[in-house]
N, C-alpha and C positions, 0 to 999 in steps of 0.2 A: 485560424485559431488565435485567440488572444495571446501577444508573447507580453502583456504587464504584469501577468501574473505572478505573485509570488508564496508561494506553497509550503506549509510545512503539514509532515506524515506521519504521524505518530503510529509508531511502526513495532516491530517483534513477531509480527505472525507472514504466514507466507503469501497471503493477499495484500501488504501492505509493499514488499519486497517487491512481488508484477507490479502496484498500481503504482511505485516509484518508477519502475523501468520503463512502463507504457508509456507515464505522464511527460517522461524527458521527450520518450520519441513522438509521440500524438499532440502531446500538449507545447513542448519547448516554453515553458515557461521560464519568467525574466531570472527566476531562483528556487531549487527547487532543493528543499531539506527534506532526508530521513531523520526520526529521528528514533534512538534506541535505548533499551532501558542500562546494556550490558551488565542483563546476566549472565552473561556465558562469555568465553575466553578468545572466542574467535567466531561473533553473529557476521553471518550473511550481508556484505556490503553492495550494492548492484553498482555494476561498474558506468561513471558518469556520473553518479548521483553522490552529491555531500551529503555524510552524514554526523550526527551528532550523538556522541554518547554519552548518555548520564539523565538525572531528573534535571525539573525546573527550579523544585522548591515550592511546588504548590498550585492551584488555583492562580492566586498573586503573581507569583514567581512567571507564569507560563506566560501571565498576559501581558508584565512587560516586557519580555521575552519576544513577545508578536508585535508588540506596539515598537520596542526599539528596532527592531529587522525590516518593521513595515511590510508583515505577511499579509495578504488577503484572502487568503482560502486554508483552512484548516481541515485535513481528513483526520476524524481519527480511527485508524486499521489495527489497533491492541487487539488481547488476547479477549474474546468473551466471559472471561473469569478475570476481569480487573476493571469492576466499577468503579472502583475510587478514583479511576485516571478518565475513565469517561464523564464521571461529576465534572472534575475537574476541564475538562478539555471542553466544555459547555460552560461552565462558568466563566474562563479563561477569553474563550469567546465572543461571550457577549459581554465581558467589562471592555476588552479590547477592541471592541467594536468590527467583528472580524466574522466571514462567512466561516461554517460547519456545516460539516457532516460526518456521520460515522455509518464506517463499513460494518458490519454485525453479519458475520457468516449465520447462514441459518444451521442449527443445531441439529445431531443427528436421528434419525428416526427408528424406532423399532421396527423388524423385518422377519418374516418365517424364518426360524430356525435360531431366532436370537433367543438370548434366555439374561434379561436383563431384570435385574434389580435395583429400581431409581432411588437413591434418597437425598435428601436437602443439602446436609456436609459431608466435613471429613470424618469427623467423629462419628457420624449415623454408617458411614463405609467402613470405617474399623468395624465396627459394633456386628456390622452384618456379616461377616466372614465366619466360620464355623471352628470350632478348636479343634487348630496342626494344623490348619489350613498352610497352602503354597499359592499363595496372592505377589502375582506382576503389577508390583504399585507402576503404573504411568502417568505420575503427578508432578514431575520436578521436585525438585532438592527443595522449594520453601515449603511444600504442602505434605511431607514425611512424618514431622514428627508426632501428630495423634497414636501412631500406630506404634511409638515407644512404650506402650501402656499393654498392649500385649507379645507378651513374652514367649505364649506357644507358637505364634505364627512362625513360618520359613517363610522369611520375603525374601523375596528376588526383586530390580527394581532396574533401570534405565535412567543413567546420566550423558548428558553433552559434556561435560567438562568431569575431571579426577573426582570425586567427592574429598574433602579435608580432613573434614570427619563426619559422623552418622549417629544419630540416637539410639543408634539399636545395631546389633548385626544384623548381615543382608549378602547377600549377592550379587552382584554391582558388576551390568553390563554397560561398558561405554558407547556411546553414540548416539545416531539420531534413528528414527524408527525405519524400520525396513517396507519393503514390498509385501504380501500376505503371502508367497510362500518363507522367503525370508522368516516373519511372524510367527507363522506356525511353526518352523524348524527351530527356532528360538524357544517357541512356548513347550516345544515335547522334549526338546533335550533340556529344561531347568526342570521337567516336571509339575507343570504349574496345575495348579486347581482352578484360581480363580483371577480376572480381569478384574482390577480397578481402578477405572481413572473416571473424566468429567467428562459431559459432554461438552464437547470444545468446537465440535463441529469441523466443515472442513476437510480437503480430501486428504491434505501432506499427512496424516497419522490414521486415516479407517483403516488400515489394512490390518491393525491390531484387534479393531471389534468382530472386520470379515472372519481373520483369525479364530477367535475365540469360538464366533458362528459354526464353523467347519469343524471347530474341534470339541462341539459340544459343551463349551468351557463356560462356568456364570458370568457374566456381569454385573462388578456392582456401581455404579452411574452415578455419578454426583450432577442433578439437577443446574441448571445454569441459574445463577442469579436475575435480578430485574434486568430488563430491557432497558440502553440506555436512552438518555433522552431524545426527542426528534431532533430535524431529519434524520431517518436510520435508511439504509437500503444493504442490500444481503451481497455484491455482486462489486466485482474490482470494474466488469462493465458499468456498472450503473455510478460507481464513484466516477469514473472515468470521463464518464458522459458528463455529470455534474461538473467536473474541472473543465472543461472544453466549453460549456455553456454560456 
């Protein structure tokens, strides 16, 4: 295995978290950085591996970043619903003259017994919900506030960290998602109507759409944005493979 390599992971979802942990042990690269957005008060650090919290400051910012640390291989394992750090991690890139690739979990797919409703945003998800509706927003704290615009909704909603404050009243379960019976004991004791989050893809949170499935409950599915730029591959294997190459 190559040990010259020096690796930075641009990281927050749970395939970036393993494709850190493998790449220490498979890869033993000469440096190997997470790095994270910290939104949340206590992310996932895998243990051996340096990580970094905060932006870069841009496109700009990221590539001297690469060029001053002298990275050679850039993954980037973000969230499927944050293009704007995939632009950037491609531009970053190739001004800095630096191998890419992005991991892009494949999105999830409708299945017997789902009862989904796809739209483009948030605002098209508010919109879809029925008046009194009991909609389980699972979008995180920045993607909330469209839905201060309706007033009859009961929302109930899931946080990692306290909330501050809220645009709206809610319900406000702390944590991170559970197992699908977990989900379902969740989703009948708030009473919920209806599922809304993105397709984000990914195993760490299906258990909420299984959920929904079994309990006959809608989905309403926010559509993933553009695909980011090439090379893309779906698989912490296939990044993995890539770093080792």
């Amino acid at each position: 295995m190559p040990a010259d390599r020096r690796i930075l992971i641009l990281g927050g979802t749970a395939e970036a978290t393993r494709l850190a942990e493998q790449s220490r042990q498979d890869v033993a690269p000469q440096r190997l950085v997470l790095s994270l957005a910290g939104r949340t008060l206590a992310p996932d650090r895998p243990e051996g591996v340096e990580t970094r919290i905060g932006g870069f400051g841009g496109a700009a910012g990221l590539a001297d970043w690469l060029a001053t640390e002298r990275i050679t291989h850039l993954v980037d394992a973000t969230h499927p619903f944050a293009p704007g750090i995939s632009r950037n991690a491609a531009a970053a890139a190739a001004a800095a003259g630096v191998a890419r690739l992005t991991l892009h979990r494949p999105g999830w797919e409708e299945t017997a017994g789902d009862r989904w409703q796809c739209v483009d945003c948030l605002g098209a998800a508010r919109d879809a919900l029925p008046e009194g509706a009991r909609p389980f927003l699972a979008l995180g704290r920045q993607h909330i506030a469209p839905f201060r615009h309706r007033a009859d909704l009961r929302i109930a909603l899931r946080m990692v960290d306290p909330p501050e404050d809220l645009p709206f009243a809610a319900d406000v379960v702390l944590g991170k998602p559970g197992d699908r019976g977990s989900e379902i004991a969740l989703f009948e004791r708030l009473g919920v109507s209806h599922l809304v989050c993105r397709n984000s893809g990914g195993a760490a949170s299906y258990a909420k759409i299984e959920a929904a499935r079994l309990l006959g409950l809608p989905v309403i599915l926010i559509d993933r944005p553009a695909p980011p730029p090439p090379p893309v591959v779906g698989s912490v294997e296939a990044a993995l493979a890539w770093l080792a190459g």
